[in-house]
C-alpha positions as CSV (number, residue, x, y, z in Angstrom):
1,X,164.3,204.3,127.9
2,X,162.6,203.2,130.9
3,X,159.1,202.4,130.9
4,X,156.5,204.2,133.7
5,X,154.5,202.0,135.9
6,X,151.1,202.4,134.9
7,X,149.1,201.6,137.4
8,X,146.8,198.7,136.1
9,X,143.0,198.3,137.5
10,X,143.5,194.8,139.7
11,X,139.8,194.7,140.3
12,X,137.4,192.4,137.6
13,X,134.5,194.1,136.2
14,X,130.8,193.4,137.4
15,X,129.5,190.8,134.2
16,X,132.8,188.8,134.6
17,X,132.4,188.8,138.5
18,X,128.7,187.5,137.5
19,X,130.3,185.2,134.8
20,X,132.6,183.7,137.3
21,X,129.9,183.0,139.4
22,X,127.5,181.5,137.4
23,X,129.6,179.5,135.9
24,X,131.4,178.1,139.4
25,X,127.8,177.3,140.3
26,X,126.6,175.5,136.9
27,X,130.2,173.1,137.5
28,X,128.7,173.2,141.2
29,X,125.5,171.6,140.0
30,X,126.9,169.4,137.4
31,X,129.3,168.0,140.2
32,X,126.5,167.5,142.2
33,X,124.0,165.7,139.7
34,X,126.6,163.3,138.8
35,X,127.6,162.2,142.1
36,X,123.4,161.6,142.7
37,X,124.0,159.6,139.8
38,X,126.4,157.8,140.7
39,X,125.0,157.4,143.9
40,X,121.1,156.2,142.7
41,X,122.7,153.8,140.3
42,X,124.6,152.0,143.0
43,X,121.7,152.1,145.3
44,X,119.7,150.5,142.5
45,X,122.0,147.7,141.7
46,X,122.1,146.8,145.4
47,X,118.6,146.9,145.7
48,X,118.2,144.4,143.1
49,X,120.5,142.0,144.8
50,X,118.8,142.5,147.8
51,X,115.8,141.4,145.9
52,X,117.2,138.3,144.2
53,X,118.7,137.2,148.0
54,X,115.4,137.9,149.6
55,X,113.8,135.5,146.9
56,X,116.6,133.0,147.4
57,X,116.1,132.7,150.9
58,X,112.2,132.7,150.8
59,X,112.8,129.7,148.3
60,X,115.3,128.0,150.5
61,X,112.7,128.5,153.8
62,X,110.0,126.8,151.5
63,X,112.1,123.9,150.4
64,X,113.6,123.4,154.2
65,X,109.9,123.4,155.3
66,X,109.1,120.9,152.9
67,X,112.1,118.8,153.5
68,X,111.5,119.1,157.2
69,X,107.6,117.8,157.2
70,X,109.0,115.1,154.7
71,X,111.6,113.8,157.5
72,X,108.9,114.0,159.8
73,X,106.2,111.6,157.6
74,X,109.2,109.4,157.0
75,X,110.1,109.3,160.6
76,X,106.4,108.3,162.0
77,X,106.0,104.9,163.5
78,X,103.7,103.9,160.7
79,X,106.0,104.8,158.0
80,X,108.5,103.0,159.7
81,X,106.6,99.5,160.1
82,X,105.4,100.0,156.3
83,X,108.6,100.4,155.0
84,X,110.1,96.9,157.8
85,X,107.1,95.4,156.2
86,X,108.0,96.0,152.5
87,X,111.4,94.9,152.8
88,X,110.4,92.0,154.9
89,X,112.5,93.0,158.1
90,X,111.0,92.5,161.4
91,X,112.4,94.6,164.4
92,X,111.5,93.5,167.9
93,X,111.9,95.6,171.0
94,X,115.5,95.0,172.9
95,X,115.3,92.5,175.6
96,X,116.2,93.5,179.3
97,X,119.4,91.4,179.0
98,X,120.6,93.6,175.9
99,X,120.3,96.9,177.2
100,X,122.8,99.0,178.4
101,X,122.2,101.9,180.4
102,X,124.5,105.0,180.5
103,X,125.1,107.6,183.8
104,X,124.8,111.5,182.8
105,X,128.8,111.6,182.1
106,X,128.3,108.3,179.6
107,X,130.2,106.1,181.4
108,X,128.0,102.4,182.4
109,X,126.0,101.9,185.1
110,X,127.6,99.3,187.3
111,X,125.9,96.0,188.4
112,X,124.2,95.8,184.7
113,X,123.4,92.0,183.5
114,X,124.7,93.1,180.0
115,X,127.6,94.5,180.9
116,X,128.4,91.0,183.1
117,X,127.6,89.4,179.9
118,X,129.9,91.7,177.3
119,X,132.8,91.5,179.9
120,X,132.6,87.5,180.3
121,X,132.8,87.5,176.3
122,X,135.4,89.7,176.0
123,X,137.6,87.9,178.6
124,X,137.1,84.8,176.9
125,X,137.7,85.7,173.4
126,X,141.1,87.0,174.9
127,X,141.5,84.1,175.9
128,X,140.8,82.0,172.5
129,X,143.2,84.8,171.0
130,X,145.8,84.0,173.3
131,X,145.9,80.8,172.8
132,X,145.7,80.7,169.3
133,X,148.8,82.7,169.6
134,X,150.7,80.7,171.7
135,X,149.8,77.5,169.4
136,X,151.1,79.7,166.5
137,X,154.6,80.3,168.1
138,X,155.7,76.7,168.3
């Protein structure tokens, strides 16, 4: 025997309508508070290492200042003759005949009494080398 079609109410009541609701919005909020959670936590942890780089590099400026004025008090002129002194060096200015001066592109300037002199010594030392081969061979 064949059943009738009853026709059955498709429709929700009113309290689980409301039910459905406030429940969608208390997974809503619980959603939502966990990702601000999630969120704050992160935010905190990077904050801190902001803070410890911001220390690191304050530290690092203060030891680079430091360092720097140190260079500086070693590098003065009377620093310098204490210390020639100490060791018992003495350091003399170059003489005319020693210095070589350089054009903008680093290449010598001609007609220089040094560089006369360097090229004379380096011919000649050819030379001894040369011959000290050529005495070698036989």
């Amino acid at each position: 025997m064949a059943r009738k079609n009853k026709m059955r109410s498709t429709r929700m009541s009113i309290v689980a309508r409301r039910t459905m609701y406030g429940f969608s919005i208390i997974v809503t909020l619980c959603v939502v508070t966990i990702f601000h959670h999630l969120a704050s936590s992160t935010c905190t942890g990077m904050m801190k290492k902001i803070g410890e780089k911001e220390r690191l590099l304050a530290r690092l400026e203060d030891e680079q200042t430091r360092e720097a004025a140190r260079w500086e008090e070693i590098k003065s002129n009377r620093s310098l003759e204490k210390a020639l002194r100490d060791f018992g060096m003495a350091m003399h200015y170059a003489k005319p005949a020693q210095m070589v001066r350089l054009n903008a592109d680093g290449s010598v300037r001609p007609g220089q009494i040094s560089v006369a002199k360097m090229a004379e010594r380096s011919s000649a030392s050819r030379t001894v080398q040369y011959r000290a081969a050529a005495r070698g061979r036989r």
